[in-house]
N, CA, C and O of each residue as an XYZ file, in Angstrom:
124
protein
N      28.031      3.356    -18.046
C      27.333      4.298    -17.148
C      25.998      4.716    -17.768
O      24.959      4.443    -17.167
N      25.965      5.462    -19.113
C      24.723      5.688    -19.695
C      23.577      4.662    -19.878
O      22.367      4.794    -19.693
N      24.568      3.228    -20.440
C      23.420      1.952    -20.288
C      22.575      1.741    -19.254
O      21.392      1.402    -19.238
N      23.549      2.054    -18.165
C      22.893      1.472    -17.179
C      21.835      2.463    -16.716
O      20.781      1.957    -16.333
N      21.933      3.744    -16.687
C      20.659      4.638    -16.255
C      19.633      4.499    -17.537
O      18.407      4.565    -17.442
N      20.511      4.256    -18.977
C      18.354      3.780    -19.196
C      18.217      2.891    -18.891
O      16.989      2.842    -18.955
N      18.514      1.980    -18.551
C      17.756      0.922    -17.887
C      17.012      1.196    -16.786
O      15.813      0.929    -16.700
N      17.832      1.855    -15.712
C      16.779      2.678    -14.838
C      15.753      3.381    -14.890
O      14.841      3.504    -14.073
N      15.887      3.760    -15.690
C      14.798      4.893    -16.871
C      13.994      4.552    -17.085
O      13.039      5.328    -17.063
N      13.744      2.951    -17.503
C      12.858      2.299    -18.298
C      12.295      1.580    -17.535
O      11.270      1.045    -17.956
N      12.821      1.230    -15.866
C      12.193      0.285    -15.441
C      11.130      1.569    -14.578
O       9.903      1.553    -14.486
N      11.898      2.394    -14.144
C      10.997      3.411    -13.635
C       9.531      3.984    -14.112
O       8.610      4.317    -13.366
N       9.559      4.021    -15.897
C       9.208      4.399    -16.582
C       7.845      3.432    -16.491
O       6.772      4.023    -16.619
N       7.826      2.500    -16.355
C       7.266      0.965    -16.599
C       6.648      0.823    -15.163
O       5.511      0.353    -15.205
N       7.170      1.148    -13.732
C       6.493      1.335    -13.016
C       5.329      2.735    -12.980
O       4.229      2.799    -12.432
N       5.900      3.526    -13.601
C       4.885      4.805    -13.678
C       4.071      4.756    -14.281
O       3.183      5.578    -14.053
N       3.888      3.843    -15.329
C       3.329      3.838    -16.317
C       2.233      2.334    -15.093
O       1.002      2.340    -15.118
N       2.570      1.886    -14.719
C       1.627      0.654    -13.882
C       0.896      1.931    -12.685
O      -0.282      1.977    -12.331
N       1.528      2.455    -12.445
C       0.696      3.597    -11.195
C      -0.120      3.892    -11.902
O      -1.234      3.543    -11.510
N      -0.082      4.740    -13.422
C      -0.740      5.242    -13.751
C      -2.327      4.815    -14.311
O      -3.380      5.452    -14.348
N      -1.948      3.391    -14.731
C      -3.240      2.158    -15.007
C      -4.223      2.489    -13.755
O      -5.317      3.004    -13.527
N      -3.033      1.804    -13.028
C      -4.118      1.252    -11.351
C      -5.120      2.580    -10.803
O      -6.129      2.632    -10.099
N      -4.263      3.629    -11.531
C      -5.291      5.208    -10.853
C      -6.214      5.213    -11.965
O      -7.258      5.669    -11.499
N      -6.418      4.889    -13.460
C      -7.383      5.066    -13.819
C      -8.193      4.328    -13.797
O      -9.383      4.607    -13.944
N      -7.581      2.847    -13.545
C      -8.942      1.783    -13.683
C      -9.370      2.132    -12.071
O     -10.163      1.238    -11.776
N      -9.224      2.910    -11.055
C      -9.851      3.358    -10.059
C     -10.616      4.194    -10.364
O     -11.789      4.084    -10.008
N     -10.227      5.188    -11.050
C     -10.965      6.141    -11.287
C     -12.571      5.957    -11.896
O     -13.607      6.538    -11.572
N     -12.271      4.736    -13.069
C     -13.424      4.943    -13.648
C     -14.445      3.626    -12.854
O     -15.487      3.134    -13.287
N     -13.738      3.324    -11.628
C     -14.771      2.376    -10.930
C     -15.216      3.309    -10.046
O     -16.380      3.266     -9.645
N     -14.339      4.272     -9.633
C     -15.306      4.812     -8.437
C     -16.679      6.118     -9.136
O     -17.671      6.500     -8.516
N     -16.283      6.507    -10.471
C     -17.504      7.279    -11.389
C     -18.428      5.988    -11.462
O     -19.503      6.032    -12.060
């Protein structure tokens, strides 16, 4: 049970972490 939610954790983590790229390399194209 615990394995399996970090894994969830991590893939989540890994998408947030890709949102968070794509908003800054926006950011510093639209400055």
């Amino acid at each position: 049970m615990i394995i399996k939610f970090l894994r969830v954790d991590r893939i989540k983590i890994k998408k947030k972490s890709k949102m968070i790229a794509t908003e800054t390399t926006e950011d510093t194209e639209g400055k």
